[in-house]
C-alpha positions as CSV (number, residue, x, y, z in Angstrom):
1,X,0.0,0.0,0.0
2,X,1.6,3.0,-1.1
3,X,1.4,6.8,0.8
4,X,-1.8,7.7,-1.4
5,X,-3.9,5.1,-0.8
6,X,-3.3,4.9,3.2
7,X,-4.5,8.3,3.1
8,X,-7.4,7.6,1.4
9,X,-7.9,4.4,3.3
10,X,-7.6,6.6,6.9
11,X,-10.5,9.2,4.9
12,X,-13.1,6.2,4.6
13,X,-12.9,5.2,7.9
14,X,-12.7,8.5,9.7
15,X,-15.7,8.9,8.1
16,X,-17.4,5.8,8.9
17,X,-16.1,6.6,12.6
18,X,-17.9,9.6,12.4
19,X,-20.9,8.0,10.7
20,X,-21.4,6.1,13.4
21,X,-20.4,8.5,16.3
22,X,-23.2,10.2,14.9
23,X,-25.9,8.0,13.8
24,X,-25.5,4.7,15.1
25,X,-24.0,5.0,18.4
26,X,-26.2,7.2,20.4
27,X,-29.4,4.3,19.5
28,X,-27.2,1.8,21.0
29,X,-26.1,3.8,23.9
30,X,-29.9,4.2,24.5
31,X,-30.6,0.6,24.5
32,X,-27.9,-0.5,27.0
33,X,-28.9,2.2,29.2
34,X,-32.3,1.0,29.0
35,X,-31.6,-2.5,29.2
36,X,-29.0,-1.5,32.5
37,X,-31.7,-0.2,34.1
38,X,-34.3,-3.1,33.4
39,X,-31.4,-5.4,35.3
40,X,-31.8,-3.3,38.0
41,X,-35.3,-4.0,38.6
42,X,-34.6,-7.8,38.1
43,X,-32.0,-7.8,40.4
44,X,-33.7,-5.7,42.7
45,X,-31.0,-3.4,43.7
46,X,-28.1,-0.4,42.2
47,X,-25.6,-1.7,40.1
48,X,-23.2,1.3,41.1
49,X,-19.4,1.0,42.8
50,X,-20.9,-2.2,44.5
51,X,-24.1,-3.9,44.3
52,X,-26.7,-2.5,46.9
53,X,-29.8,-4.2,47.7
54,X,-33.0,-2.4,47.7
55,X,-34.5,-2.1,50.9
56,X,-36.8,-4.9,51.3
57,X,-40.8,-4.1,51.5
58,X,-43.5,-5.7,53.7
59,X,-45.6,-7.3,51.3
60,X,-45.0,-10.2,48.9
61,X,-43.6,-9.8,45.2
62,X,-41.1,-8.1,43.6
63,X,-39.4,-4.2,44.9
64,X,-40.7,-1.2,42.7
65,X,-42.9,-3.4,40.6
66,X,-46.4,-3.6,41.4
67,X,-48.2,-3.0,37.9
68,X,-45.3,-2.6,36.1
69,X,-45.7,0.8,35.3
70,X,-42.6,2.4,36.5
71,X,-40.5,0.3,35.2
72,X,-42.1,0.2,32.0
73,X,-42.1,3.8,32.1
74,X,-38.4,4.1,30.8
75,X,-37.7,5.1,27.3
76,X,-35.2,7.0,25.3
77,X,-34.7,9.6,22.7
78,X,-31.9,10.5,20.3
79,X,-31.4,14.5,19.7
80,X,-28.2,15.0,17.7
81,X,-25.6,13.0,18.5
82,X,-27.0,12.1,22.3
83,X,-29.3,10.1,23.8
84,X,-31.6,10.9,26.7
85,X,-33.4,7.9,28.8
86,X,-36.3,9.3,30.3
87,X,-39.1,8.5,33.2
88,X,-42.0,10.4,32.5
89,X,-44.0,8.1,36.0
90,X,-44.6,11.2,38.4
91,X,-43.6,8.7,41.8
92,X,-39.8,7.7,39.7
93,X,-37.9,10.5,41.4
94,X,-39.1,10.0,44.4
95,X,-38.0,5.9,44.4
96,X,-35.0,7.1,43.0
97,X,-34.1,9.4,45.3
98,X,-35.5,8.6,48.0
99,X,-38.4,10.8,49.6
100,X,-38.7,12.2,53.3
101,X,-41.9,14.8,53.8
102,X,-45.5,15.5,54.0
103,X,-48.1,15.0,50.7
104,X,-51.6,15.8,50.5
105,X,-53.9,13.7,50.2
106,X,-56.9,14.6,48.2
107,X,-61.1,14.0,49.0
108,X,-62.4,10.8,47.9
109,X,-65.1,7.7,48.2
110,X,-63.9,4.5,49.6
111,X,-65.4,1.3,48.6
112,X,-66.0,-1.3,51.2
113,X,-66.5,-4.3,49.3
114,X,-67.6,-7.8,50.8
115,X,-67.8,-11.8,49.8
116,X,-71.0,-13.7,50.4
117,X,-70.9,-16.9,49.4
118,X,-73.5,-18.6,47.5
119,X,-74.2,-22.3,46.6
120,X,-73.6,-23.3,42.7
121,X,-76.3,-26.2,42.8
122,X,-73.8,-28.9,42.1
123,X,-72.4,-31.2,44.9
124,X,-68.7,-32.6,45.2
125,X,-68.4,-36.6,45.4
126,X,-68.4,-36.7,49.2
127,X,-71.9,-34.7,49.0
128,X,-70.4,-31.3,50.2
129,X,-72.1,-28.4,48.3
130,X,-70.0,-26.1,45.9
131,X,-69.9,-23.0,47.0
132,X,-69.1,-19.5,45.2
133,X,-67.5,-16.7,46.6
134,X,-69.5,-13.2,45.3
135,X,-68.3,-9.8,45.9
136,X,-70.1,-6.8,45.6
137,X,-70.0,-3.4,47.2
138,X,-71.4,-3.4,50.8
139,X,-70.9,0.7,51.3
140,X,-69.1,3.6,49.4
141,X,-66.9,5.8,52.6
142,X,-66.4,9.5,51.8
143,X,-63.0,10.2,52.9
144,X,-62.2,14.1,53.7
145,X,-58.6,15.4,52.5
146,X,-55.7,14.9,55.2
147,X,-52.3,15.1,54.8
148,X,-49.8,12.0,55.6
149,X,-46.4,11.9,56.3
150,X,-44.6,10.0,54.0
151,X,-40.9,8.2,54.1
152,X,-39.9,6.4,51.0
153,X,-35.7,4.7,51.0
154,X,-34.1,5.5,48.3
155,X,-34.0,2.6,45.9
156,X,-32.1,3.7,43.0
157,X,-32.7,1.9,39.7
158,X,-31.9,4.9,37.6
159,X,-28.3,6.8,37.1
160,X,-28.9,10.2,37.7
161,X,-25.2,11.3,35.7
162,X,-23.6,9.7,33.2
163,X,-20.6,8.3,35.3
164,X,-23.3,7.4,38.2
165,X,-22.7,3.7,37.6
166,X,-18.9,2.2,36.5
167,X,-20.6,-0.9,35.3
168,X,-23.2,0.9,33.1
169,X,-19.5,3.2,32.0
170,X,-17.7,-0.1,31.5
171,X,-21.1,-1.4,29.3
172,X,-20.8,1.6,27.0
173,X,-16.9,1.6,26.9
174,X,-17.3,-2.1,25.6
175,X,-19.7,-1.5,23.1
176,X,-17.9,1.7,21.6
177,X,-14.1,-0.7,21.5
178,X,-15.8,-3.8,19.6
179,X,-17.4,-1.4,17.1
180,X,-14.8,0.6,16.4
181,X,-12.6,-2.8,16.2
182,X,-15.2,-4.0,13.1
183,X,-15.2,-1.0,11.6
184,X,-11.4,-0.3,11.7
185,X,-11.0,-4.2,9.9
């Protein structure tokens, strides 16, 4: 390969690195944020310097996901050459970052429901009577507006800088070295 056509090798792929410092990378720097993020729910905990635990909760099931909604709630966008992952869920800060202080709680109607059970007409084998279990509303509760005090841990699942998280850093470094390796071939 003589001088000329080393130079104009070096041209094409500075400008496929660019090409895809451009175009290409920030999409895939969204996804492996995104998909950092989702492995923090499923492991239930910050992947940050160390691995911290979530604090547990009192009831059964899995930490921050109760319909799935916040963790669903995480997207990204690409503007420019960046890429933004969002959390548009109006409780995410406050598991994120934990939450100490008073919220207002607004009127409303509780609904005391109550099961009555009722027999089906058929009969097991031993002659017991199947029963089913109805519910229905037994009395709607008008609740006046109070104010509660409210104390949520922080349960990070989210960075909140770019360099919050060395493994999510490490992720991205990895990503941006084997690319560059296939384009540079």
């Amino acid at each position: 390969m003589n001088p000329e056509e080393f130079i104009k090798f070096l041209n094409q792929k500075s400008k496929a690195v660019e090409n895809y410092a451009r175009n290409k990378f920030p999409r895939k720097a969204g996804e492996i944020s995104l998909r950092f993020i989702d492995k923090n729910f499923q492991d239930q905990g910050w992947h940050g310097q160390t691995f911290q635990p979530w604090q547990p909760i009192k009831r059964k099931g899995t930490i921050l996901v109760k319909t799935g909604t916040l963790r669903r709630g995480n997207y990204f966008t690409v503007e420019g050459i960046s890429a933004h992952v969002k959390n548009n869920v109006k409780y995410a800060a406050a598991h994120n970052n934990g939450f100490n202080g008073i919220v207002k709680v607004r009127a409303h109607t509780r609904r005391i429901i109550s099961a009555t059970k009722h027999p089906t007409g058929r009969t097991y084998k031993g002659g017991k009577r199947q029963m089913q279990t109805i519910h229905g509303i037994e009395k709607n509760i008008f609740v006046k507006s109070f104010e509660r005090n409210v104390n949520l841990p922080r349960r990070q699942f989210f960075p909140n800088s770019w360099d919050d998280s060395p493994v999510l850093v490490k992720q991205l470094q990895t990503q941006i070295f084997n690319d560059l390796k296939t384009i540079v071939k």
